[in-house]
C-alpha positions as CSV (number, residue, x, y, z in Angstrom):
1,X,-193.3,-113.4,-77.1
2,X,-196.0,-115.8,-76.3
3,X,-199.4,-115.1,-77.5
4,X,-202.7,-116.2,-75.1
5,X,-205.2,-118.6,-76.4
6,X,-208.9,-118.5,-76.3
7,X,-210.2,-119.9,-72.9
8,X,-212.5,-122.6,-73.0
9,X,-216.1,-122.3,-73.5
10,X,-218.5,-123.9,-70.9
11,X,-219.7,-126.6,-73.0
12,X,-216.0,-127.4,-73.9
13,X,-215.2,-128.3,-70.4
14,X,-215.6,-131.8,-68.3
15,X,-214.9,-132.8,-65.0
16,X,-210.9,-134.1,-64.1
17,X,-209.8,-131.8,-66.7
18,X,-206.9,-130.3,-65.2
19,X,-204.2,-127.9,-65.7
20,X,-201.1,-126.4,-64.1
21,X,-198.3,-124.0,-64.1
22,X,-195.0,-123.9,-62.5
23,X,-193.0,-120.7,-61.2
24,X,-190.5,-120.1,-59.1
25,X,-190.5,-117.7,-56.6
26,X,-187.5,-115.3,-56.5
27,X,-187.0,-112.1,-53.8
28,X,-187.7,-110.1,-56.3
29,X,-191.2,-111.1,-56.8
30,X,-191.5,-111.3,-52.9
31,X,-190.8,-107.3,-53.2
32,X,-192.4,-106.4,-55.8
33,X,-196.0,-107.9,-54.6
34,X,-195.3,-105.9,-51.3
35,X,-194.6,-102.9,-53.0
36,X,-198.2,-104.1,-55.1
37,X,-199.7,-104.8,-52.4
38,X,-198.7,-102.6,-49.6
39,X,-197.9,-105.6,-47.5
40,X,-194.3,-105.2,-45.6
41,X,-194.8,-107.6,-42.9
42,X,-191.1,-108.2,-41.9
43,X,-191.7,-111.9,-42.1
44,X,-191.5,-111.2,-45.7
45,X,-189.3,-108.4,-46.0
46,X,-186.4,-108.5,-43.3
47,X,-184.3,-111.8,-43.0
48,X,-182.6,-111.5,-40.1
49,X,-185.9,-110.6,-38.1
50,X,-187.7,-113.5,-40.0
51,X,-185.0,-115.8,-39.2
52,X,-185.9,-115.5,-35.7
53,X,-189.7,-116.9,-36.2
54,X,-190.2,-120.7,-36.8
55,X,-189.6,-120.0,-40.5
56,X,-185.7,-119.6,-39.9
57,X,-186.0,-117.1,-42.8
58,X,-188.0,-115.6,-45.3
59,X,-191.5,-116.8,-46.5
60,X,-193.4,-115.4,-49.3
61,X,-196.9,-113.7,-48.7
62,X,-199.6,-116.4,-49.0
63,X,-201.3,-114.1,-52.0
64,X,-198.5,-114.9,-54.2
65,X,-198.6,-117.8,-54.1
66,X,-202.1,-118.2,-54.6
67,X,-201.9,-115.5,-57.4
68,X,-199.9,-118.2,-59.4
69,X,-203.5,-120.2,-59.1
70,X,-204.8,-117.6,-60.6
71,X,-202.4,-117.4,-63.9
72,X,-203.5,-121.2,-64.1
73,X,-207.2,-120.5,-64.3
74,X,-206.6,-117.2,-66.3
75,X,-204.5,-118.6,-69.0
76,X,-204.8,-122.5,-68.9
77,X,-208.3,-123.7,-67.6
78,X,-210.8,-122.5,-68.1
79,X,-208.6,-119.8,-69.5
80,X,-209.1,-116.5,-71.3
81,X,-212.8,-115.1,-71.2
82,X,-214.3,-115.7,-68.1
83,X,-214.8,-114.7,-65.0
84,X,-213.4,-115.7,-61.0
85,X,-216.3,-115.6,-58.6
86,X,-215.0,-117.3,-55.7
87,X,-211.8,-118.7,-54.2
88,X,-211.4,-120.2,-50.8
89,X,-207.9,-120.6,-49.7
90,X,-205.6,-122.8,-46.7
91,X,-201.9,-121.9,-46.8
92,X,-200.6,-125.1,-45.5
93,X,-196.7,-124.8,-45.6
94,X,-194.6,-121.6,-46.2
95,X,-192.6,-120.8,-49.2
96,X,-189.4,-119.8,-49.5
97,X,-187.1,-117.4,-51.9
98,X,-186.3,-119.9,-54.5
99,X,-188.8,-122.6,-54.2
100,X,-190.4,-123.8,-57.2
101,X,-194.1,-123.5,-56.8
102,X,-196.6,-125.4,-59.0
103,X,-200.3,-124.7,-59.5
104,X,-202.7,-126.7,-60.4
105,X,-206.0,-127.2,-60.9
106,X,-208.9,-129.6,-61.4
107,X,-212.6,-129.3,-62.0
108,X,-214.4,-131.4,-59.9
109,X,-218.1,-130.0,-60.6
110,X,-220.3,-128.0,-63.5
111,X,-223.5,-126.1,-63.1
112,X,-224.9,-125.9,-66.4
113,X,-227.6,-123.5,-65.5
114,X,-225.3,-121.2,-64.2
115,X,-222.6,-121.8,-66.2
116,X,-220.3,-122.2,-63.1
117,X,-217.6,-124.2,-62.7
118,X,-216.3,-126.0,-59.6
119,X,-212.3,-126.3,-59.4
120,X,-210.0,-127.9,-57.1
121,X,-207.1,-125.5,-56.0
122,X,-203.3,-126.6,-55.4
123,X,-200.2,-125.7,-55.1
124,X,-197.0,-127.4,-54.0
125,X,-193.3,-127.1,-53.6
126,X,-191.2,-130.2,-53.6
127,X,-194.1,-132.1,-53.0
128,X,-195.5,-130.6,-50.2
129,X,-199.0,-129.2,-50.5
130,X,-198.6,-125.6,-49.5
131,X,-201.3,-124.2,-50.4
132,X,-205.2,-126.2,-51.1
133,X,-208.8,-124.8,-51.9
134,X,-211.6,-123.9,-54.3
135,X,-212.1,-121.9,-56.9
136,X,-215.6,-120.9,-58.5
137,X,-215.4,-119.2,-62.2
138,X,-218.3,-118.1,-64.5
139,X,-217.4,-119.8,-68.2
140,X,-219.3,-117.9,-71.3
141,X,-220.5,-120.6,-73.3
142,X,-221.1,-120.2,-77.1
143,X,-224.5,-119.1,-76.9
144,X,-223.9,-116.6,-73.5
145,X,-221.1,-114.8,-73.5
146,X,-220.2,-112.5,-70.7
């Protein structure tokens, strides 16, 4: 059992930090979000209808991927603690049952008097961006904590 550490605080953090996480993404997971989720778009859910799109198959729902960004910034950078304000989001290239999808992300900016933080989005499967954007978080610093 793994045991989560404490996030960053604001003052802690400076721009190029990065961090990232790799997952891959199994059927199972595909199924499961739907059933979260409530989304049972048959381009998901029904291979031999998707393998009649352009995909040839399968894709996963652009969420889940972009819900492994969010482990990274919830667990990694800026971590435990704080608080997502803002994503924006371009799915670039589908993902498949049993691709390997890593996450990462990057601060690129810090607004001290807000205690925001500025974060390039990412993710990629055999080196093909599939998924790119922003994300804003609120970071608690040591003397304001949420």
């Amino acid at each position: 059992m793994s045991t989560v550490s404490e996030g960053f605080y604001f003052e802690d953090l400076t721009v190029g930090m990065s961090a990232s996480i790799e997952r891959t993404i199994t059927t199972d997971d595909i199924e499961m979000f739907a059933t979260a989720v409530g989304d049972f778009n048959p381009i998901h859910m029904n291979e031999e209808w998707a393998r009649q799109t352009r995909f040839g198959g399968r894709i996963a729902h652009g969420m889940l991927t972009a819900g492994i960004v969010s482990s990274v910034l919830g667990t990694r950078l800026p971590g435990p603690g704080n608080v997502y304000i803002k994503q924006t989001l371009e799915f670039r290239a589908p993902v498949t049952p049993r691709s390997a999808v890593k996450a990462q992300v990057c601060i690129t900016r810090l607004e001290p008097e807000r205690n925001r933080v500025y974060l390039d989005t990412t993710c990629t499967c055999c080196g093909t961006i599939v998924l790119s954007g922003e994300a804003v978080l609120f970071v608690q610093s040591r003397q304001r904590r949420l």
